[in-house]
C-alpha positions as CSV (number, residue, x, y, z in Angstrom):
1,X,-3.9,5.0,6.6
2,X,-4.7,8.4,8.1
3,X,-8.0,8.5,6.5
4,X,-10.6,8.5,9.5
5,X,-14.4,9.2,8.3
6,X,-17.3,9.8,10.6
7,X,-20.2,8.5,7.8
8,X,-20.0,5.5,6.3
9,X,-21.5,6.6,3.2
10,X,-18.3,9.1,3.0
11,X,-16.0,6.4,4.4
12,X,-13.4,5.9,1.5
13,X,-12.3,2.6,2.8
14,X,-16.1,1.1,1.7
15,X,-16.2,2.8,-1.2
16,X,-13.8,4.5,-3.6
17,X,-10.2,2.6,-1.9
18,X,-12.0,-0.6,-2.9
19,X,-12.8,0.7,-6.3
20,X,-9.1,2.3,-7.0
21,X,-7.1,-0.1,-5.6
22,X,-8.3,-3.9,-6.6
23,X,-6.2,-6.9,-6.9
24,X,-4.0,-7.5,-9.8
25,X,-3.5,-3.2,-10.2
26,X,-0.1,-2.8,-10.4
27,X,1.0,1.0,-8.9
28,X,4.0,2.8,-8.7
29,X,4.6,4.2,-4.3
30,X,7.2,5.9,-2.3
31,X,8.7,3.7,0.6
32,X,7.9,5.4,3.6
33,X,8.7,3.0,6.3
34,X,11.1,0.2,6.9
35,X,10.3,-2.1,9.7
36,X,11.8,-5.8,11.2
37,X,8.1,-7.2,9.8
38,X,7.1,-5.3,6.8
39,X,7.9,-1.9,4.5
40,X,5.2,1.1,4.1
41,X,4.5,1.7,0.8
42,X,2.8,5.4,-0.2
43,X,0.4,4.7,-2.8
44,X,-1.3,8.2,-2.5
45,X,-1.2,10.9,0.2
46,X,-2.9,9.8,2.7
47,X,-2.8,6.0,1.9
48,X,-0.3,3.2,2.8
49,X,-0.1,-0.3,1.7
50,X,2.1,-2.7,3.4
51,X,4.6,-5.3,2.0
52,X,6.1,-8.4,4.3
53,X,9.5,-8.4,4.7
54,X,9.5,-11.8,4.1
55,X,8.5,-10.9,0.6
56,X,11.2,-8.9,-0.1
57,X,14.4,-10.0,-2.7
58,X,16.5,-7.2,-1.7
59,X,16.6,-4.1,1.3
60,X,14.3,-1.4,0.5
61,X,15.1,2.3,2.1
62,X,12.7,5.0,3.0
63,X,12.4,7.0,0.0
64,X,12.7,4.5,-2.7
65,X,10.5,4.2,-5.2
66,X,8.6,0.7,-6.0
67,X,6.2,-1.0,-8.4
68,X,4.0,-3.1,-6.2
69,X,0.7,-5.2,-7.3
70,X,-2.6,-4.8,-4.9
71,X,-2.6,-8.4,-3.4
72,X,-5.6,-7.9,-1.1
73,X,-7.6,-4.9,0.2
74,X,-9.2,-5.0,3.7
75,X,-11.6,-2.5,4.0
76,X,-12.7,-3.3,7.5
77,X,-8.7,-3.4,8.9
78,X,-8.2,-0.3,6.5
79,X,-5.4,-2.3,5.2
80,X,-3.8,-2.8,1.5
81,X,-1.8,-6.3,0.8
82,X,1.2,-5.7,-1.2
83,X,3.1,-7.4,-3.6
84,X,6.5,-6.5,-4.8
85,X,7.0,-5.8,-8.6
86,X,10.2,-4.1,-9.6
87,X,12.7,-2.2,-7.5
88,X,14.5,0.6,-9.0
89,X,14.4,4.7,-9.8
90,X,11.7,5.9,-12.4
């Protein structure tokens, strides 16, 4: 997550990320990393979530677009929990 917020009252992460982004919301992203341990997942510029490779049925590339569901949001790691939906071009 690039977002990096001096106040904490303008901190995204303790407010409106937390808000948007809740479990069970299922989102359309934009694969935008592939690693050995997980896939980055745009889910708005500026903002990653993160699926485990383990997770995954099937090799995703960079580009690709994906329907994940919020699993978990972590607002003090500035992390978003991924689960995989559906695979395949919109």
């Amino acid at each position: 997550m690039a977002v990096n917020m001096e106040s904490s009252s303008d901190n995204p992460w303790r407010t409106s990320i937390p808000a948007s982004y809740r479990p069970g919301i299922v989102i359309r992203g934009t694969v935008t990393k592939v690693e050995e341990r997980g896939i980055a997942v745009q889910l708005e510029p500026g903002l990653e979530g993160r699926l485990a490779a383990s997770a995954l049925p099937a090799p995703l590339a960079i580009g690709q677009t994906v329907e994940v569901a919020i699993v978990r949001v972590h607002p003090t790691a500035k992390q978003i929990t991924l689960s995989l939906r559906w695979i395949g071009p919109f």
